[in-house]
mmCIF file as gemmi writes it, N, C-alpha and C atoms, coordinates in Angstrom:
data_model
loop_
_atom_site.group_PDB
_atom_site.id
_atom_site.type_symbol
_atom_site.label_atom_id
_atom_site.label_alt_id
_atom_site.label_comp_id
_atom_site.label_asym_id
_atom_site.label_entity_id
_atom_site.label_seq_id
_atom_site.pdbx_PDB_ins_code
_atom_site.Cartn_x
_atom_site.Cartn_y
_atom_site.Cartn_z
_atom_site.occupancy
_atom_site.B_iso_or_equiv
_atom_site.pdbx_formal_charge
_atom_site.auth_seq_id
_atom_site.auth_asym_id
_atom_site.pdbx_PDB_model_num
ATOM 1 N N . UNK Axp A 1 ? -13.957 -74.66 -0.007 1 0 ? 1 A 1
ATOM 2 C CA . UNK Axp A 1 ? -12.517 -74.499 0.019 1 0 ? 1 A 1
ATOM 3 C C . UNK Axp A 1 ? -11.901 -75.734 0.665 1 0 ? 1 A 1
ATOM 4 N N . UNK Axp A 2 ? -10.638 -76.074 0.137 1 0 ? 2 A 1
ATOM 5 C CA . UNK Axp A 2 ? -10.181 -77.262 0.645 1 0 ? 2 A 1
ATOM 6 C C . UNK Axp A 2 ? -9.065 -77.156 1.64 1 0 ? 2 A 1
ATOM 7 N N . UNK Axp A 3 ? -8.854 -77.587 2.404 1 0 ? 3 A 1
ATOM 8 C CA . UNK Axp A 3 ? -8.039 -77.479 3.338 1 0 ? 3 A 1
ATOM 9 C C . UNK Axp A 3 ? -6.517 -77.691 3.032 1 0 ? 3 A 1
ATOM 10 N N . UNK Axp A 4 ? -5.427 -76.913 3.162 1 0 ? 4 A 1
ATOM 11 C CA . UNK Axp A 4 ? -3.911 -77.17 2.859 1 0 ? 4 A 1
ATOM 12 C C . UNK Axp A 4 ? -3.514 -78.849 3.212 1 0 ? 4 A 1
ATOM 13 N N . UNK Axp A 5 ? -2.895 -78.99 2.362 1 0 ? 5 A 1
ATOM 14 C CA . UNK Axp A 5 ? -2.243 -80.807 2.871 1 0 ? 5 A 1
ATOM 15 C C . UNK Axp A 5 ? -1.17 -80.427 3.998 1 0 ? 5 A 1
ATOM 16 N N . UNK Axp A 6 ? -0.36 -81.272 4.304 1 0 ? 6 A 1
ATOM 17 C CA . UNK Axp A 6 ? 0.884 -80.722 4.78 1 0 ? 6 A 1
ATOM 18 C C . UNK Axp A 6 ? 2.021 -80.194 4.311 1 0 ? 6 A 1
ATOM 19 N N . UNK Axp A 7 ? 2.293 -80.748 3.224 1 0 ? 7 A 1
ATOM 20 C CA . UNK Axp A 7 ? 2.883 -80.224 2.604 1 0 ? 7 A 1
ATOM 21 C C . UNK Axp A 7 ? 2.993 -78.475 2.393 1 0 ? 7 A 1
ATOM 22 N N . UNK Axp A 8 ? 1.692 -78.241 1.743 1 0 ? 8 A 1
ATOM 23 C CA . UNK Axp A 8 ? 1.596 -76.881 1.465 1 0 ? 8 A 1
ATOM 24 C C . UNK Axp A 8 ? 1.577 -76.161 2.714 1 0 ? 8 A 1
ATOM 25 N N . UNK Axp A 9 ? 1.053 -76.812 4.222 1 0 ? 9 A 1
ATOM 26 C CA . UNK Axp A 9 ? 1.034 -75.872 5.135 1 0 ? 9 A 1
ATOM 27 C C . UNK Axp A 9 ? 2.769 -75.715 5.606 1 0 ? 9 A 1
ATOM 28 N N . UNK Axp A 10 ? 3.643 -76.753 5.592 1 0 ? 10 A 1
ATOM 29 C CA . UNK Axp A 10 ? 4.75 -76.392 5.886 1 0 ? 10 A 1
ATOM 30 C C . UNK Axp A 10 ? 5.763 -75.422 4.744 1 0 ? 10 A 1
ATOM 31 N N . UNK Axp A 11 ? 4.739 -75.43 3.662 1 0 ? 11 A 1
ATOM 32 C CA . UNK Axp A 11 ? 6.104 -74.558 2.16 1 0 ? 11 A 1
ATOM 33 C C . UNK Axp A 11 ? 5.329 -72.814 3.115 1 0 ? 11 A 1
ATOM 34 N N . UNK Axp A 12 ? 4.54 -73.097 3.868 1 0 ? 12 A 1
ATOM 35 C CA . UNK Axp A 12 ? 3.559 -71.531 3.731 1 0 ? 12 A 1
ATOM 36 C C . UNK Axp A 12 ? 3.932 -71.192 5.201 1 0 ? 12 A 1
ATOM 37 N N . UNK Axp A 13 ? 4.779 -72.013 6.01 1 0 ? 13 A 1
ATOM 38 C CA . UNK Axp A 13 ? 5.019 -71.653 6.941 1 0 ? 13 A 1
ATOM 39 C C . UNK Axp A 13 ? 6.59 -71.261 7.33 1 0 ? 13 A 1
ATOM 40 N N . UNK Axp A 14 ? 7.293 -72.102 5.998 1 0 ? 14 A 1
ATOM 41 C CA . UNK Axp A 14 ? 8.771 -71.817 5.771 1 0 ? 14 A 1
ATOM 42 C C . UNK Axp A 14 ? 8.569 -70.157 5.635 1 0 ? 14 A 1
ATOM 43 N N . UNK Axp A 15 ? 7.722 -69.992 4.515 1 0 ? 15 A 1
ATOM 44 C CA . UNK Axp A 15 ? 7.763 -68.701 3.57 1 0 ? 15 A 1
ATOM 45 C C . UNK Axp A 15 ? 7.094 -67.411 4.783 1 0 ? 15 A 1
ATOM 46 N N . UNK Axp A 16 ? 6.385 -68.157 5.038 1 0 ? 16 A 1
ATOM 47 C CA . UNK Axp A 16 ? 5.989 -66.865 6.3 1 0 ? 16 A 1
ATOM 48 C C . UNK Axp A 16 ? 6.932 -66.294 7.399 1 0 ? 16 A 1
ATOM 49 N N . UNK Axp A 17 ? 7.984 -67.932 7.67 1 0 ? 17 A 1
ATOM 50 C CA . UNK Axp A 17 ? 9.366 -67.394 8.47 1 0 ? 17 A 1
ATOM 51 C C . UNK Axp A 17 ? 10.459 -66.147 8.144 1 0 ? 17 A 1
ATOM 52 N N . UNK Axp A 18 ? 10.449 -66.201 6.822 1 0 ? 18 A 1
ATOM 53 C CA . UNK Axp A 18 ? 11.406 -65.626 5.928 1 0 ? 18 A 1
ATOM 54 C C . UNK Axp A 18 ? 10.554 -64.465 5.746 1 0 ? 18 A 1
ATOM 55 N N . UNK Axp A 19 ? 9.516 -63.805 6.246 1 0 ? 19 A 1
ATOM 56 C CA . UNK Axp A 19 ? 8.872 -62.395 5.817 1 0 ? 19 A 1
ATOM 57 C C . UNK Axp A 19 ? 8.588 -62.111 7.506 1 0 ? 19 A 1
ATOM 58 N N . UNK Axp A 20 ? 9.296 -63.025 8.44 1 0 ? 20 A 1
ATOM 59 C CA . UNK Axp A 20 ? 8.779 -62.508 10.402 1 0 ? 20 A 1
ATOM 60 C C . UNK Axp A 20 ? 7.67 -62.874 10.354 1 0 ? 20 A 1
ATOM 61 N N . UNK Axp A 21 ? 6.81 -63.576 9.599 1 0 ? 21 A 1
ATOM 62 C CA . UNK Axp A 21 ? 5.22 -63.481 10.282 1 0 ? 21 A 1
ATOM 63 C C . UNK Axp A 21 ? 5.505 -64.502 11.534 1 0 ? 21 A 1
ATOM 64 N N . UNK Axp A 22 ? 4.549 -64.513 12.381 1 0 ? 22 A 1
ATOM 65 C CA . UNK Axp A 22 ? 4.251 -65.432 13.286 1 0 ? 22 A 1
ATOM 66 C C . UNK Axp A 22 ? 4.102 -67.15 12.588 1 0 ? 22 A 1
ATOM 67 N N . UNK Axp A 23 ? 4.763 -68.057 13.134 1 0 ? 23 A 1
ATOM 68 C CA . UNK Axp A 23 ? 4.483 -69.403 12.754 1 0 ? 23 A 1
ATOM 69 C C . UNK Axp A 23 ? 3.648 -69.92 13.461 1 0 ? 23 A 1
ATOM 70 N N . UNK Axp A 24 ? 3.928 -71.593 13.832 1 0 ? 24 A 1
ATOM 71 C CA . UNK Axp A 24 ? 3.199 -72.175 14.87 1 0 ? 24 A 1
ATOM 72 C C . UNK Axp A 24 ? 2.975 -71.551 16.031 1 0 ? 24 A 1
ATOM 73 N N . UNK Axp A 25 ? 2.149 -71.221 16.94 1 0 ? 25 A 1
ATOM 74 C CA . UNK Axp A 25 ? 2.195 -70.555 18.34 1 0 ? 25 A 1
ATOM 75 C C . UNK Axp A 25 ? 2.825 -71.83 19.455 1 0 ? 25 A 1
ATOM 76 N N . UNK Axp A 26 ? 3.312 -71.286 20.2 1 0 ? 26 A 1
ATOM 77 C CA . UNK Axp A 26 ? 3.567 -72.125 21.464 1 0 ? 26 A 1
ATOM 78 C C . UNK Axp A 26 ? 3.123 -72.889 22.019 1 0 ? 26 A 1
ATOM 79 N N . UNK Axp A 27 ? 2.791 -73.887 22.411 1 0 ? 27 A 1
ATOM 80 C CA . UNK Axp A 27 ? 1.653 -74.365 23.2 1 0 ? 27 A 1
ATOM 81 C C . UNK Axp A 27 ? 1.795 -73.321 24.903 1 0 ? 27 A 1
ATOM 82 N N . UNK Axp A 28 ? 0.434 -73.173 25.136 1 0 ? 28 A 1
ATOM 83 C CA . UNK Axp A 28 ? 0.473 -72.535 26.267 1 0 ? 28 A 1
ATOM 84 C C . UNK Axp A 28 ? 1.06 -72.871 27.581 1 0 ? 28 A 1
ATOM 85 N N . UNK Axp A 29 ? 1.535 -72.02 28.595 1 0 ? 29 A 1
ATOM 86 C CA . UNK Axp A 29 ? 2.128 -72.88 29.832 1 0 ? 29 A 1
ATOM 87 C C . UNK Axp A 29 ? 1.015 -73.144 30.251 1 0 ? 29 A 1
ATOM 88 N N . UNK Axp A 30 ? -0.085 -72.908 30.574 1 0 ? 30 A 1
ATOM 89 C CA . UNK Axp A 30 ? -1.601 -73.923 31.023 1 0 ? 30 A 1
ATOM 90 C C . UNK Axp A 30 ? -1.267 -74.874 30.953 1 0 ? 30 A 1
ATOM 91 N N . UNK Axp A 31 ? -1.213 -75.566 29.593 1 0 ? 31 A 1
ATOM 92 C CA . UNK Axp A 31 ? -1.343 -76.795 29.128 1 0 ? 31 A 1
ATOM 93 C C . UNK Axp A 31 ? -0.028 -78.235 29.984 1 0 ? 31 A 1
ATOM 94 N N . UNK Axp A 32 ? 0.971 -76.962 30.274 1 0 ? 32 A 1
ATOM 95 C CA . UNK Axp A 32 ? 1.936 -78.319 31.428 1 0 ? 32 A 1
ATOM 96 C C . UNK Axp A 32 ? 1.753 -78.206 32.333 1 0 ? 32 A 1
ATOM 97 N N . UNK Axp A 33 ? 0.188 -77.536 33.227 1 0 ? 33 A 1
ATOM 98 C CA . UNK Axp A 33 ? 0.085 -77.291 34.572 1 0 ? 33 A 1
ATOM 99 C C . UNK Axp A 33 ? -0.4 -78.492 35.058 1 0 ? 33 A 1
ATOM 100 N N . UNK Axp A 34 ? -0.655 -78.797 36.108 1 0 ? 34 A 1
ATOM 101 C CA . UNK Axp A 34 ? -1.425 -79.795 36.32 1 0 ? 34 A 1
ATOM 102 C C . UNK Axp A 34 ? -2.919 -79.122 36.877 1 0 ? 34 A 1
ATOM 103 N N . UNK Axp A 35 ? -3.875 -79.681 36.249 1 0 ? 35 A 1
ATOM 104 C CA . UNK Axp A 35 ? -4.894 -79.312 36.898 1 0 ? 35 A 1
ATOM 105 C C . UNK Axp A 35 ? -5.427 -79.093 38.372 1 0 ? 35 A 1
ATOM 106 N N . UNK Axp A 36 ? -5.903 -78.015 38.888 1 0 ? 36 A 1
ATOM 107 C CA . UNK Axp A 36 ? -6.137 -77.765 39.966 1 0 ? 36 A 1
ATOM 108 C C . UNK Axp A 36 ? -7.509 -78.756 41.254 1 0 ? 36 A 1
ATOM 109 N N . UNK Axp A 37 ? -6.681 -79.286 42.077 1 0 ? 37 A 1
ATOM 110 C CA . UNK Axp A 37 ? -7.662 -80.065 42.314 1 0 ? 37 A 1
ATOM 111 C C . UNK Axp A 37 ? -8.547 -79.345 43.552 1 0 ? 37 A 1
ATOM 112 N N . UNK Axp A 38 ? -8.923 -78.156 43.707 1 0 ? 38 A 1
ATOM 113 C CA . UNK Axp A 38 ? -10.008 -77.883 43.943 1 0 ? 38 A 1
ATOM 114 C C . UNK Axp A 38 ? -11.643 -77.442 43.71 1 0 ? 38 A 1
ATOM 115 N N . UNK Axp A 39 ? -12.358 -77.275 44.596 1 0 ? 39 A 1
ATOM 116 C CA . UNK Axp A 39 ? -13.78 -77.445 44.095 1 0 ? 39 A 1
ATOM 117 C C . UNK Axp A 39 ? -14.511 -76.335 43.267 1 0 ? 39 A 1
ATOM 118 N N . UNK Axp A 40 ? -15.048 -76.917 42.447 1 0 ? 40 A 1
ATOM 119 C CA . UNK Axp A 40 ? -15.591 -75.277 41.507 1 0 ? 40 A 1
ATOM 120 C C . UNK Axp A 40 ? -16.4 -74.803 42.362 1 0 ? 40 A 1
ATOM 121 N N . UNK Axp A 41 ? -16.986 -73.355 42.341 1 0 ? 41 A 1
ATOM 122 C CA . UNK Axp A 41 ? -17.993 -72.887 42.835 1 0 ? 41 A 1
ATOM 123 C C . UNK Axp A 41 ? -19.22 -73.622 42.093 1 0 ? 41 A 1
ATOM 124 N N . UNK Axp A 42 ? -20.245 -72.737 42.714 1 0 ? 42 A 1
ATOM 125 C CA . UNK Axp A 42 ? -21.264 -72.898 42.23 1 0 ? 42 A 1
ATOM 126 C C . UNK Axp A 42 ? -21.668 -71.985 41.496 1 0 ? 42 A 1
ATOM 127 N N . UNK Axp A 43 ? -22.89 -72.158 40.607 1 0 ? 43 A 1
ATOM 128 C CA . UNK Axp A 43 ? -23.367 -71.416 39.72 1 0 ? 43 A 1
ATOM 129 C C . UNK Axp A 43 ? -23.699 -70.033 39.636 1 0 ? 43 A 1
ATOM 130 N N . UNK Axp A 44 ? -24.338 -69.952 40.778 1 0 ? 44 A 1
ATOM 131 C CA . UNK Axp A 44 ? -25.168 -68.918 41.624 1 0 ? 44 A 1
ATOM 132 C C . UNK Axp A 44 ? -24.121 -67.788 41.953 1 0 ? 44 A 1
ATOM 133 N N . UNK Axp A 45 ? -23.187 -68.674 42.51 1 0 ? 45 A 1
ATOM 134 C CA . UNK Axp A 45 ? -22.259 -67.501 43.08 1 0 ? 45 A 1
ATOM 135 C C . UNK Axp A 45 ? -21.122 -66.618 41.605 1 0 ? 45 A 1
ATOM 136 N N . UNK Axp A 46 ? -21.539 -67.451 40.427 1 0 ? 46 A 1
ATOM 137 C CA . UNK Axp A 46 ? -20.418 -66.881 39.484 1 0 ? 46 A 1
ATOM 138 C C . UNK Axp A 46 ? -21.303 -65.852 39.187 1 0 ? 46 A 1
ATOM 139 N N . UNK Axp A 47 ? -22.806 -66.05 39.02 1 0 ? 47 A 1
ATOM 140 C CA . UNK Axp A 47 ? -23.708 -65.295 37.858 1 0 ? 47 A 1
ATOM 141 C C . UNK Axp A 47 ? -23.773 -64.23 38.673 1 0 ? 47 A 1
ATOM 142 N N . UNK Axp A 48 ? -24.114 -64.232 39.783 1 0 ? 48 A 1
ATOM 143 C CA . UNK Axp A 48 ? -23.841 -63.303 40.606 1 0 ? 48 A 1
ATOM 144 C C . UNK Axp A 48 ? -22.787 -61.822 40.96 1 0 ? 48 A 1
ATOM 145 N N . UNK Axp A 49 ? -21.743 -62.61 40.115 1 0 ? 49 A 1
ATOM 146 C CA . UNK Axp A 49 ? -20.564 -61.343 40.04 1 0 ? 49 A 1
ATOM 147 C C . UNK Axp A 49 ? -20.386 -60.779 38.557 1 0 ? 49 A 1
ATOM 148 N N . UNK Axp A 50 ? -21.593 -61.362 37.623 1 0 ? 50 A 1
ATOM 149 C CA . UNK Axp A 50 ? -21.714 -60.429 36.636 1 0 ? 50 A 1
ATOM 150 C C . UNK Axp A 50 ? -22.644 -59.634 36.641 1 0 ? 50 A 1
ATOM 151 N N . UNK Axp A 51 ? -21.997 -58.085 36.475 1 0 ? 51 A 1
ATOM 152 C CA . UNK Axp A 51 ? -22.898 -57.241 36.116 1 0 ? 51 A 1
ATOM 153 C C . UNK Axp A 51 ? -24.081 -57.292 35.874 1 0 ? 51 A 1
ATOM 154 N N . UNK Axp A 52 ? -25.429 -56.546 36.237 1 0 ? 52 A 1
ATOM 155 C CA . UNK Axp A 52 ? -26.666 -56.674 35.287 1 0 ? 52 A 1
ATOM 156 C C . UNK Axp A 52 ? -26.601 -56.613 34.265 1 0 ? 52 A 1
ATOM 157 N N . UNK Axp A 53 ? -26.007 -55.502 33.917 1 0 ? 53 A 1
ATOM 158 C CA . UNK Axp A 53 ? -26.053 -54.074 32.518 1 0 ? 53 A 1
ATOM 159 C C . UNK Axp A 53 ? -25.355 -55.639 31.492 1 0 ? 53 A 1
ATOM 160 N N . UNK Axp A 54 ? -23.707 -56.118 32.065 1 0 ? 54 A 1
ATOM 161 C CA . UNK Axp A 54 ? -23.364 -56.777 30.813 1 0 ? 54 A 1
ATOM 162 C C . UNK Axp A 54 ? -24.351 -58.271 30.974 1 0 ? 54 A 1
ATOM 163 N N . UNK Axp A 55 ? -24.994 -58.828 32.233 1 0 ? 55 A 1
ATOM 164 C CA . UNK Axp A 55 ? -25.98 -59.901 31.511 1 0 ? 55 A 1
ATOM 165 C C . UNK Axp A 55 ? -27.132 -59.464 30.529 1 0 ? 55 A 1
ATOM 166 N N . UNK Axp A 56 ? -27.497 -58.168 30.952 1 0 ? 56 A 1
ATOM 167 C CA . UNK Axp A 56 ? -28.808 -57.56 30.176 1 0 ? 56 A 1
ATOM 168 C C . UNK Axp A 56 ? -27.838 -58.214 28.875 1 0 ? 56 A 1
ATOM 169 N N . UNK Axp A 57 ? -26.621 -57.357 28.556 1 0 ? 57 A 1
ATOM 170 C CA . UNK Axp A 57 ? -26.626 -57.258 27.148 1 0 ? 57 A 1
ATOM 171 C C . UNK Axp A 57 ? -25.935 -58.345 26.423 1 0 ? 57 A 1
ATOM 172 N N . UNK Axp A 58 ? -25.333 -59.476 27.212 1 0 ? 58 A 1
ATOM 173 C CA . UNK Axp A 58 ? -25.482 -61.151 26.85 1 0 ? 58 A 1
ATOM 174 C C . UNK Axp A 58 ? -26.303 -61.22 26.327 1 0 ? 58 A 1
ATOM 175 N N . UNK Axp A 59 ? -27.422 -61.559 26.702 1 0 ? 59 A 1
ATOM 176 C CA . UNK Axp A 59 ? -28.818 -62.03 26.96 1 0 ? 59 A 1
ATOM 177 C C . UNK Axp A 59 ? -29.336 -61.112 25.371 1 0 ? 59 A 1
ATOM 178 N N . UNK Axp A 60 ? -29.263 -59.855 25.225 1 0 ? 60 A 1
ATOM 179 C CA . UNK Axp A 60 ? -30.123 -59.157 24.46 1 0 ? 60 A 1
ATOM 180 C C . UNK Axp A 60 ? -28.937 -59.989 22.887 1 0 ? 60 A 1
ATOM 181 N N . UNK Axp A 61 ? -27.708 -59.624 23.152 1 0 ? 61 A 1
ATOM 182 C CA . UNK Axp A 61 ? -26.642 -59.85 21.374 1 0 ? 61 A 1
ATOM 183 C C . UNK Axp A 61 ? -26.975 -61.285 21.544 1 0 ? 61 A 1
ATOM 184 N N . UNK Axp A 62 ? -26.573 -62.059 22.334 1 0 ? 62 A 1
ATOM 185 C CA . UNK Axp A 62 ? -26.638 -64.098 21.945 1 0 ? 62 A 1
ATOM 186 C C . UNK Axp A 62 ? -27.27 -64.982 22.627 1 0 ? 62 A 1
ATOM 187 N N . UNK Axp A 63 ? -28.341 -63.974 23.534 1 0 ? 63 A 1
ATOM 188 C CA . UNK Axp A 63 ? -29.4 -65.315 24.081 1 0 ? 63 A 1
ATOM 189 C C . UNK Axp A 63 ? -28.601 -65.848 25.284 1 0 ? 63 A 1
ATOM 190 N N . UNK Axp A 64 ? -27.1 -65.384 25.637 1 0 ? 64 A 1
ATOM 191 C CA . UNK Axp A 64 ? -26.85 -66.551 26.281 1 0 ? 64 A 1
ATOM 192 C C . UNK Axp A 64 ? -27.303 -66.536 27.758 1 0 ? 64 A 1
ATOM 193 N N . UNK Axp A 65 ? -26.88 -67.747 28.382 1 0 ? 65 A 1
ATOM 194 C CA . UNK Axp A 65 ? -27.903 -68.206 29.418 1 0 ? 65 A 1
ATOM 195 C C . UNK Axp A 65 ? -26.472 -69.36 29.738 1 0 ? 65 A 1
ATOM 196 N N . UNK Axp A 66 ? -26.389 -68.855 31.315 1 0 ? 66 A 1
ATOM 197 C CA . UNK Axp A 66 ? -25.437 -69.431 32.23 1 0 ? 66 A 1
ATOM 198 C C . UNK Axp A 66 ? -26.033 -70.817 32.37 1 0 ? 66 A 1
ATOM 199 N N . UNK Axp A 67 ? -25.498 -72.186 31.903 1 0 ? 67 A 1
ATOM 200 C CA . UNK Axp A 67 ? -26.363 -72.882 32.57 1 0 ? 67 A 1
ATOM 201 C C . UNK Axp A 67 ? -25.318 -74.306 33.214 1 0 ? 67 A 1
ATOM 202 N N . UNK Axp A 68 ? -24.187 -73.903 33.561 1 0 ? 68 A 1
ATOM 203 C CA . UNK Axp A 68 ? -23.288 -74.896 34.599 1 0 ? 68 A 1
ATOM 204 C C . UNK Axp A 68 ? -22.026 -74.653 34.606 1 0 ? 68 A 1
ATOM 205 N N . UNK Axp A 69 ? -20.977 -74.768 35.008 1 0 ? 69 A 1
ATOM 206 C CA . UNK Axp A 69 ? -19.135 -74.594 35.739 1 0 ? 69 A 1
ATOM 207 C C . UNK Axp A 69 ? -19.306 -76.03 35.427 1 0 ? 69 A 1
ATOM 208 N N . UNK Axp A 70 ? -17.739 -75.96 34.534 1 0 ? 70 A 1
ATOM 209 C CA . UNK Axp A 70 ? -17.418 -76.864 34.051 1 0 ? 70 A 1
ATOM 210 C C . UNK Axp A 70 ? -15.998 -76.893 34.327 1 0 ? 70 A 1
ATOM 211 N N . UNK Axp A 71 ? -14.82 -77.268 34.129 1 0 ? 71 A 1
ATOM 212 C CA . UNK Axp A 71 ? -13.559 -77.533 34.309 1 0 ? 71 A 1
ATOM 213 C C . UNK Axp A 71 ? -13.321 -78.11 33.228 1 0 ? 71 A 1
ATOM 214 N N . UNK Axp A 72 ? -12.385 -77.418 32.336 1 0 ? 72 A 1
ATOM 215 C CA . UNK Axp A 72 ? -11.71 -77.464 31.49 1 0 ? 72 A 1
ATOM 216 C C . UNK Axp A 72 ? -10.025 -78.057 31.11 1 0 ? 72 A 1
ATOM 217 N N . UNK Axp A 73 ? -10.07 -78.97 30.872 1 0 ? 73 A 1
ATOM 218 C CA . UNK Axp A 73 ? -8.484 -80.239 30.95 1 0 ? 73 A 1
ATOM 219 C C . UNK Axp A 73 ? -8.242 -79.31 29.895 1 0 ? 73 A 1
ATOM 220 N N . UNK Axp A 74 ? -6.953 -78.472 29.616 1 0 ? 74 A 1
ATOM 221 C CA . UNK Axp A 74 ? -5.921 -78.284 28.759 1 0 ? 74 A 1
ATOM 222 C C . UNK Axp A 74 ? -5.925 -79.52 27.838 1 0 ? 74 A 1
ATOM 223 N N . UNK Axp A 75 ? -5.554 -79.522 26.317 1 0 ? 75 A 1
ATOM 224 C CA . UNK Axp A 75 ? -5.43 -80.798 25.65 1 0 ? 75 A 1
ATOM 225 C C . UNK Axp A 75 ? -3.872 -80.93 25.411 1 0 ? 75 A 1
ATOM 226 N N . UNK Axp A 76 ? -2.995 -82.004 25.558 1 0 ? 76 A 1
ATOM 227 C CA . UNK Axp A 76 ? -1.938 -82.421 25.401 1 0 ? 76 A 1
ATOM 228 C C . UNK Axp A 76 ? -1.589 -82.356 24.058 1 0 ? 76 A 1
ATOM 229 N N . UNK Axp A 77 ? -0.374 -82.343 23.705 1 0 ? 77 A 1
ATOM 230 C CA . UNK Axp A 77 ? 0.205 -82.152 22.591 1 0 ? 77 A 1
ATOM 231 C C . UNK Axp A 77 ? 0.672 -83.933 22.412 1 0 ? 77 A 1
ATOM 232 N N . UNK Axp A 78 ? 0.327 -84.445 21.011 1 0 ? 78 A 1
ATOM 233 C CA . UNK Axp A 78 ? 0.365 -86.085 21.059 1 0 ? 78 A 1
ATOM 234 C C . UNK Axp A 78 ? 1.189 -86.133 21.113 1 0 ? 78 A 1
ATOM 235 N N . UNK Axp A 79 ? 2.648 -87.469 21.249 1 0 ? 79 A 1
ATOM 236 C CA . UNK Axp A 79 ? 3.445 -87.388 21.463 1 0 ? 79 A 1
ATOM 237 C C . UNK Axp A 79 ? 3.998 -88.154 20.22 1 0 ? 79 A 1
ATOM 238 N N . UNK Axp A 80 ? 4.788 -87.521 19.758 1 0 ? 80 A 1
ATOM 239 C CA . UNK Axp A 80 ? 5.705 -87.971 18.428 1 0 ? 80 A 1
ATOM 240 C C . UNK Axp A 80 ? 6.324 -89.389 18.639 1 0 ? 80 A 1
């Protein structure tokens, strides 16, 4: 499948206005926060405040496996 040009995504977003659907979403207020400049925890102490029962059942549906705290930058909206 090929991806809409712009064109077609803006005729499909006019037309979606005119029936109430939801358009573009907002950008989030996150994204104009400024990042917090304190220290992440550590690992130990996050895995720690999850449940057994829901790591058991992480672990059993997707394998997953805690493996670092990361900090996440909001991405900016480019500027026109």
């Amino acid at each position: 499948m090929e991806w809409p040009d712009e064109q077609a995504e803006a005729a499909y977003l006019s037309e979606a206005s005119t029936r109430d659907e939801p358009g573009t979403p907002e950008p989030a207020t996150l994204a104009a926060q400024p990042p917090v400049d304190r220290a992440l925890p550590d690992l130990e102490s996050l895995v720690a405040k999850v449940p057994p029962e829901l790591a058991a059942l992480l672990d059993n549906l997707f394998r997953a496996r805690f493996t670092a705290v990361r900090r996440l930058v909001p991405e900016r909206p480019a500027a026109s």
